[in-house]
C-alpha positions in Angstrom: 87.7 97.9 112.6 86.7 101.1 111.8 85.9 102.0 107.8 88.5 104.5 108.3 91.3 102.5 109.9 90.2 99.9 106.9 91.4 102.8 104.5 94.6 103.4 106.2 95.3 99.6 105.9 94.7 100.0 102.2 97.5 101.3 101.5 100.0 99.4 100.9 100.4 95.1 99.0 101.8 89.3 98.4 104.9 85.5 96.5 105.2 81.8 96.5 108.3 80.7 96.7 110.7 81.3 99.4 112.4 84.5 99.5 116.0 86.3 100.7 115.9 89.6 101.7 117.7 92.0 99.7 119.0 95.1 101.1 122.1 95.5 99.0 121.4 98.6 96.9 118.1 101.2 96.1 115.1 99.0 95.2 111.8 100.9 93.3 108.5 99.1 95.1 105.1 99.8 92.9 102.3 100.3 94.8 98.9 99.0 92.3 96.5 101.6 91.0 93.7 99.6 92.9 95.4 100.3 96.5 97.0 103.6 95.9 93.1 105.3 94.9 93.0 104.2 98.9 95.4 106.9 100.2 99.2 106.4 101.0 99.6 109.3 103.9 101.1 106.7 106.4 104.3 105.3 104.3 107.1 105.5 105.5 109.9 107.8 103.7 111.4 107.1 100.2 114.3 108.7 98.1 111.6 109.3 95.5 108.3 108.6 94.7 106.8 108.7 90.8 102.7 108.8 90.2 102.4 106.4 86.8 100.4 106.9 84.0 98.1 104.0 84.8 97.7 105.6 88.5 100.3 103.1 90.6 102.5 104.7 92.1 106.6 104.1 92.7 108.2 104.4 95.5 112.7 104.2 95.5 114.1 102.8 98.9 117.6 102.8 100.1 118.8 100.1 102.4 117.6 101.8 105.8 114.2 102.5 104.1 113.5 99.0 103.1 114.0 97.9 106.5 111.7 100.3 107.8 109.0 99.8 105.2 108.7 95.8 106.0 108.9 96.5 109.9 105.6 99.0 109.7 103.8 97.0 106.7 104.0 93.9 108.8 103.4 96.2 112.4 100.4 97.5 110.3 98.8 94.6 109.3 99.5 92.9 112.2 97.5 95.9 114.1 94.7 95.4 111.8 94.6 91.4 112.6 94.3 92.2 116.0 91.6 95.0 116.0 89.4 92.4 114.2 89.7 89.8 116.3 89.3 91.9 119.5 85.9 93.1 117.9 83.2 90.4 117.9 80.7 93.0 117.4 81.5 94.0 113.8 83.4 90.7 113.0 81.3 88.0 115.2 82.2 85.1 112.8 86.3 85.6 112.7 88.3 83.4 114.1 91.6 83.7 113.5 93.9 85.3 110.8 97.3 83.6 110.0 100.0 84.1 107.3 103.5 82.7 106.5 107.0 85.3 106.8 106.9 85.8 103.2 103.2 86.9 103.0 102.9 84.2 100.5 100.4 81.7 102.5 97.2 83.5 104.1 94.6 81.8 105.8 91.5 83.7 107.7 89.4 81.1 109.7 85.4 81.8 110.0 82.8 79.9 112.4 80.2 80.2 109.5 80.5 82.0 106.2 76.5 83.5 106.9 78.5 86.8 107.6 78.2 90.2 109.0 78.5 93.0 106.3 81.4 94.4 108.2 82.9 90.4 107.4 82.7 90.8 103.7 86.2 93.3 103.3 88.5 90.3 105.3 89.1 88.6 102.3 90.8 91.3 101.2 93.4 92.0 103.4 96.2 90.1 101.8 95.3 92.1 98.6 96.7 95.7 100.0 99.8 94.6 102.5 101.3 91.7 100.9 102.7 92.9 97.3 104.1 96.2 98.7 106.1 93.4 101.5 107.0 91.2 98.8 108.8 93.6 96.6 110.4 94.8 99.7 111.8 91.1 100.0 113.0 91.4 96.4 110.6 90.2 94.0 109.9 91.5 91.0 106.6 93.3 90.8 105.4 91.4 87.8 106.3 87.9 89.7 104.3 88.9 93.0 101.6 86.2 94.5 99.9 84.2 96.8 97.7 81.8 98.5 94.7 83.0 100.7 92.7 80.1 102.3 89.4 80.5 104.2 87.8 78.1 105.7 84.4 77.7 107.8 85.0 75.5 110.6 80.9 74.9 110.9 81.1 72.6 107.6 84.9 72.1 107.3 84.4 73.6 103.8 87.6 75.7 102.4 88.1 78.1 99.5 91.3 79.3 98.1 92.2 82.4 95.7 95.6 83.4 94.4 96.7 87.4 94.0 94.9 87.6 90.6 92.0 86.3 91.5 91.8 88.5 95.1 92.7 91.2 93.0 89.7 90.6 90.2 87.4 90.6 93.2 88.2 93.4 93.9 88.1 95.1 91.3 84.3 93.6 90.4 83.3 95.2 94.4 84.9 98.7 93.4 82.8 98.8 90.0 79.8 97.9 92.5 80.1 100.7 94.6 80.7 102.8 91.6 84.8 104.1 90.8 83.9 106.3 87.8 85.0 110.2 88.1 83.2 112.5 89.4 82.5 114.4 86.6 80.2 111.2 85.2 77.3 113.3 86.9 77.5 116.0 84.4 77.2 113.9 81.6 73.7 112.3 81.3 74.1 110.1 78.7 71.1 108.7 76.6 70.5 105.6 79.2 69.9 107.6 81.7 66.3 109.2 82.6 65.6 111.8 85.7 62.6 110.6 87.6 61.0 111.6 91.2 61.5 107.7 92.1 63.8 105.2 91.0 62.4 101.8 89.9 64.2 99.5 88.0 62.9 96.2 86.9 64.0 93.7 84.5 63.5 89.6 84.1 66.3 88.6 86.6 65.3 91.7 89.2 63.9 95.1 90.5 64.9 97.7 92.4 62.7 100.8 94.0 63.8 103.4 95.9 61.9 103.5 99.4 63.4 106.2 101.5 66.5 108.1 103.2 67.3 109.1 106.5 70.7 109.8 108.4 72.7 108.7 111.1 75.9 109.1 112.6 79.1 108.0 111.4 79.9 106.7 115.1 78.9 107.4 118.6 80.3 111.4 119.2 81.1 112.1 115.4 79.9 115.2 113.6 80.4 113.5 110.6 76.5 112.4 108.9 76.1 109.2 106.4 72.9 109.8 104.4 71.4 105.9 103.9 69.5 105.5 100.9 67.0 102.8 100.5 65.8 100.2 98.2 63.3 97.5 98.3 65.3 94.4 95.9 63.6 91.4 94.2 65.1 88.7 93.3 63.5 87.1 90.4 66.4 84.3 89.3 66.3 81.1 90.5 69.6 80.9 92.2 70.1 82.8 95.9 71.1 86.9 94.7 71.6 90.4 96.4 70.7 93.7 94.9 74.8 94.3 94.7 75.2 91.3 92.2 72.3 93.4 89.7 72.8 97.1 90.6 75.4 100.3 90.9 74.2 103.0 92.8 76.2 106.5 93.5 75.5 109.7 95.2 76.5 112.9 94.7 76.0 116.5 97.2 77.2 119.7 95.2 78.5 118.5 92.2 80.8 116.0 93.8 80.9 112.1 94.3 80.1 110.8 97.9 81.9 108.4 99.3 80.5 105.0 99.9 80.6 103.6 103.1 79.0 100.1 105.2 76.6 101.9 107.5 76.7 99.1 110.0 74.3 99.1 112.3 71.5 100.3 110.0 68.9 97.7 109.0 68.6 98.3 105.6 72.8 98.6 105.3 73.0 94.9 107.2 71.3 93.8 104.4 72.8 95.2 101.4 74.9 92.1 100.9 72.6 89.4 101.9 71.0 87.1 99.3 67.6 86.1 99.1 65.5 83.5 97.2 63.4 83.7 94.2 60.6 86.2 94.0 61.9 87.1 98.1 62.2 91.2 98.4 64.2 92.9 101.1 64.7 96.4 102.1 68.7 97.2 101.3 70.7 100.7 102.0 73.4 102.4 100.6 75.3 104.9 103.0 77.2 107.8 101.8 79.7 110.5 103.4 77.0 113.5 103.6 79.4 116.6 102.9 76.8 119.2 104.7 73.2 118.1 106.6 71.2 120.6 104.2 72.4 120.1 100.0 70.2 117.9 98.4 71.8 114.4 97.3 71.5 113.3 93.7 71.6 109.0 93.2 72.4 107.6 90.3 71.2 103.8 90.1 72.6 101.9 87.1 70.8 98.5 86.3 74.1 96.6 85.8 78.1 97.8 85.4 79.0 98.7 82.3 79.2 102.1 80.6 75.6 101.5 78.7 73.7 99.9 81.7 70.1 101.5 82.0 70.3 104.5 84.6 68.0 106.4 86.7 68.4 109.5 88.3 66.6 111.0 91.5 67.5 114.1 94.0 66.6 113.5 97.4 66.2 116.1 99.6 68.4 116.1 103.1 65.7 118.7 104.3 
């Protein structure tokens, strides 16, 4: 599945007890902050819909919209199981993807959990379908859950996370790939320090920049990603990857680019792969180029909070 059909998916949201439909009267569905920064062009039609302050959005439903709404979110997700599973290229270690009719039990079943890059966004499925459905079903919004189950069939081993915890993950990825504004480029703060090469180190690991090129979104796009790469050490004693230590964000003309997987590139396949003490590997970051000239500016924070230690280095495209 395509980044971009991912995003689609993303767009809409889980319960676990059992449920009667309620299509009595006008029902208002919330759809989280975290899934509507992900874009909602593909909902169906409401009576009204209401941006909230803390970025969620509300959508009101009459009777014939509620209807419609659980037909496509459940049509949509179920299109999204099946484009996985008919992919063994990008998802080679899926094998099968199973939920109850309430959207309250989910279970994804792997072969072995060593997975691809494209394999690490699965787990959150449930997260941007299943409270949207839920609400539809009539539950309250504050009283929305579930169970998702994944199990490796090459150990018999099995993990389980409820909404909460789906949805903390999450939000811990997101602050990884960096969901500050925009405008954060324009104010260099006093932790971080422009340099012609970025090279982090610290007692539990380093980071140095080690090149860029570009390739192509997918076979007959005009669309470039511009792959930025790192050699990562990993000096703790437990198995790490340089996205557990570091933040890193691009920018072309002022603006924030957009991160995506780069599958396929050698240095992006291994972006999420751990590695033992004192072990280095080469990782990449790809990015949505806006033009194939403007120079690219990368921000690379040494941890995610506000504070965390930052370099900054332009790259140029040309």
């Amino acid at each position: 599945m395509k980044k971009k059909t991912l995003a689609v998916l993303l767009s809409a949201t889980l319960v676990t007890s059992s449920i009667t439909t309620v299509f009595a009267k006008d029902i208002t569905v919330t759809i989280p902050n975290y899934a509507s920064d992900e874009g909602n062009s593909n909902l169906p039609e409401a009576v009204e819909t209401v941006t909230n302050s803390d970025g969620s959005i509300s959508y009101t439903l009459d009777k014939k919209q509620q209807k419609k709404w659980k037909k496509d979110l459940k049509s949509s997700f179920d299109d999204s199981i099946k484009e996985i599973l008919d992919d063994d290229e990008n998802y080679p270690n899926v094998e099968d993807i199973t939920y109850n009719d309430d959207m309250t039990e989910f279970e994804i079943s792997l072969a072995s959990s060593d997975l691809a890059p494209s394999e690490y966004f699965i787990g959150f499925l449930p997260l941007f379908t299943a409270p949207v459905y839920q609400q539809v079903n009539g539950i309250a919004e504050k009283d929305v859950d579930y169970t998702l189950a994944v199990k490796d069939s090459s150990d018999g081993s099995e993990t389980t996370q409820t909404y909460e915890e789906n949805k903390s993950d999450w939000e811990s990825f997101k602050a990884s790939m960096g969901g500050t504004s925009s405008d954060d480029m324009n104010n260099t703060s006093s932790s971080e320090t422009k340099v012609d090469k970025i090279s982090l180190t610290s007692d539990s690991s380093s980071l140095e920049y080690s090149g860029f090129e570009t390739m192509p979104y997918e076979d007959g796009s005009s669309d470039i990603l511009g792959i930025v790469k790192f050699n990562f050490t990993n000096k703790t004693d437990s198995p790490d990857s340089a996205t557990s230590f570091y933040n890193i964000k691009a920018y072309q003309n002022s603006v924030e680019l957009t991160w995506y997987m780069g599958n396929g590139n050698a240095a992006c396949d291994n972006t999420y792969k751990t590695v033992l003490k004192d072990t280095s590997i080469e990782t990449g970051f790809a990015f949505m180029l806006q033009d194939a000239e403007s120079p690219i500016t990368v921000y690379a924070y040494d941890g995610f909070m506000s504070d965390s230690p930052c370099q900054v280095q332009e790259i140029a495209i040309k």
